[in-house]
Structure formats: structure tokens, C-alpha cells
C-alpha positions, 0 to 999 in steps of 0.5 A: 724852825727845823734843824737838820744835818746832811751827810755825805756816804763814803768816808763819811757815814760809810766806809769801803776797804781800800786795798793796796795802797788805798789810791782811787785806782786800786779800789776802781780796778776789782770791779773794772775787772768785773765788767770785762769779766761779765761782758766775756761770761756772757759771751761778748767778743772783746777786742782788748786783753783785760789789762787794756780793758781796765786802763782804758775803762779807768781812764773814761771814769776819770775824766767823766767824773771830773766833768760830773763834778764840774757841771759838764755832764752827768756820769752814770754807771750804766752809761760808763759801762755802754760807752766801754761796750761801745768801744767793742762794737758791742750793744748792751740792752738795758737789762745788761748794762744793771747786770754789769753795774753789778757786777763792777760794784759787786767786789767793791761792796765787800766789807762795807760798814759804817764808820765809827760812831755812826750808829751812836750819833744818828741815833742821838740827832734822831732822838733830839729831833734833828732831820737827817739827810744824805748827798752823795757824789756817786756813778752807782744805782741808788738801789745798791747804795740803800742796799749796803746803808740798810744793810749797816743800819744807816737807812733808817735814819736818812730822810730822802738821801739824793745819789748824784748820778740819778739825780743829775746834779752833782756836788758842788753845785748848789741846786742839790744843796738846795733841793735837801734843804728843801725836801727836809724842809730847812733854811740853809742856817739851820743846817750843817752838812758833814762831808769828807770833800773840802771841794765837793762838800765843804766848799758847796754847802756853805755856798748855799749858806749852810755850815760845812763840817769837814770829816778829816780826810789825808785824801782829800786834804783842806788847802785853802778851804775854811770849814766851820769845823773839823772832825775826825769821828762823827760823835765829835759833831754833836758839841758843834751842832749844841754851840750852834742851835743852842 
């Protein structure tokens, strides 16, 4: 029967540079500042300082990706950034609104890199025959994610990696759980997902009967939730998936 591992991307496989004091709201703010920046390069006449513009923006992202990751809808960059053009009386054609994705992804890109021991491991779970896959809760269009995973060498050995915002589905919920397993053609106890989230990935994965591997996180701290293993590098995965499928 086929075995396979499904990576969750930041902090898991990938890792961003964090400023400041690392909080969420300081790694959003660059590339918030980024859109306002494009949309007044552009020529667009906004009704609000920068500062209002990014408060406002980040508040919006907030609250969609809550309801993202609860079920209620499905947040997407381009839609984030229409909604915020809105707010101005603006209109953004479809051309428009990937360009100012762009550009708030743009300064949250720089220094993207896999995380330690991602190369190593990958390597050995392709060399032992395992199927790789990938689920990540993101706003992002998919192409500027395998733009940075193939650009630190991970995307050669992702079979079918799903983005949450072009999918439609976002973790926790089990139908994208379920449509990995399916697209690498495993039953769910003959997989382990990896993730940094004990709501999103560890609480998800094992509802659909998979075994869950938390990566630890000080963000994203456990509570109450039981993984079946905790790790703090990926090659530490390795002796868990022998003791598993041996």
C-alpha cells in the first residue's frame, strides 16, 4: 500500500524572516504598505494616510482568515486587496489586482528558505519511496509559492501541493485532507501530515484518521491537543515514520 508524508509550508518546510518582535502583524505590515504604495504609484486616489490604510487592511485580513479557517469563506489575496480598493471607490481589473498581490507579497518573499534539514530529509523519503505531499493555509496565488519552493529546491519533491485560497478548502477541514490523500493515492493510516499548527494540522489531519506530527511552534503553542509526535527539526521525523511503517 502507498505511504506518503503531507507537509504543511511555513514553518514547516519553509521558513519567512520574521521582523521585529516576529508577531503576525509585523510580518503582514511591509507588504500592506506595499499595496497602498502600488495602488498610489499607480495613480489611484486614496481617501486614507498609509497608516489608516494598513490598519484597516490588517484588520479585514484578520477577520477573513478566521472565517477561512472556519468554514465561512474563502479569502484570497485578490480578493482582500479588491475589498480594500473598494473601500476607496476604486476598481481594480483582474490584471491589477495579481500586480498589487505582488507587490504586498513582494517584501514578504525576501529571505525565504527551507528550513533546517528540509533538503536532507525530503531527499530520504523520496529515496525510501514515500509520496510527498503539501497543504498550505494561504491568501497567496499558488504560482508565487512554487516560485520560492522551487527556488530553495523543495518543489521537486511535492507530488500535487494544494494552496487553501485556490482551492477553496482551508485546514481544518477534512475534505483537503482527504482530496491529498486521494490525489497520492493513500489511505489515511498510511500517512503522517507534519504541520506547525495544533488546530489547523494536528487537530485536522487525525480527524480524517492520519497521524499528525507537530513541528514545534512558541506560536503556535499545543494546549490540549495530542499529536502523535512532536519534533523540533524535520530529520527527527525519520525514526517515527520507521516505528510506524516498519
Amino acid at each position: 500500500m502507498a505511504r506518503a508524508v503531507i507537509f504543511d509550508m511555513g514553518n514547516t518546510l519553509m521558513q519567512f524572516v520574521r521582523p521585529g518582535n516576529g508577531t503576525w502583524r509585523e510580518f503582514e505590515d511591509p507588504g500592506i504598505r506595499g499595496v497602498y504604495q502600488y495602488l498610489v504609484a499607480q495613480g489611484h486616489p486614496l481617501q486614507a494616510h498609509e497608516d489608516a490604510f494598513v490598519e484597516a487592511m490588517f484588520a479585514r485580513l484578520a477577520e477573513g482568515w478566521a472565517q477561512s479557517t472556519g468554514g465561512q469563506i474563502n479569502l484570497r489575496a485578490i480578493d482582500w486587496i479588491r475589498a480594500g480598493a473598494a473601500d476607496h471607490a476604486l476598481t481594480l481589473d483582474e490584471a491589477a489586482l495579481l500586480d498589487a498581490a505582488r507587490h504586498y507579497a513582494r517584501p514578504l518573499r525576501q529571505g525565504v528558505s527551507a528550513t533546517p534539514g528540509t533538503l536532507e530529509t525530503l531527499a530520504t523519503l523520496h529515496e525510501r519511496g514515500y509520496h510527498i505531499g503539501l497543504i498550505s493555509n494561504t491568501i497567496w496565488p499558488a504560482e508565487l509559492h512554487l516560485e520560492d519552493l522551487e527556488e530553495i529546491g523543495v518543489l521537486p519533491y511535492l507530488e500535487h501541493p494544494l494552496f487553501s485560497g485556490e482551492l477553496g478548502l482551508w485546514k481544518p477541514n477534512p475534505a483537503i485532507f482527504q482530496h491529498a490523500l486521494e490525489l497520492l493515492s493513500c489511505a489515511p493510516e498510511q500517512a503522517v501530515f507534519v504541520g506547525d499548527s495544533p488546530r489547523e494540522d494536528i487537530v485536522g489531519a487525525q480527524g480524517v484518521g492520519m497521524c499528525a506530527v507537530w513541528m514545534r511552534s512558541r506560536e503556535f503553542p499545543l494546549g490540549d491537543v495530542q499529536p502523535n509526535a512532536t519534533i523540533s527539526a524535520l530529520p527527527e521525523l525519520l525514526p517515527w515514520l520507521e516505528t510506524w511503517f516498519q
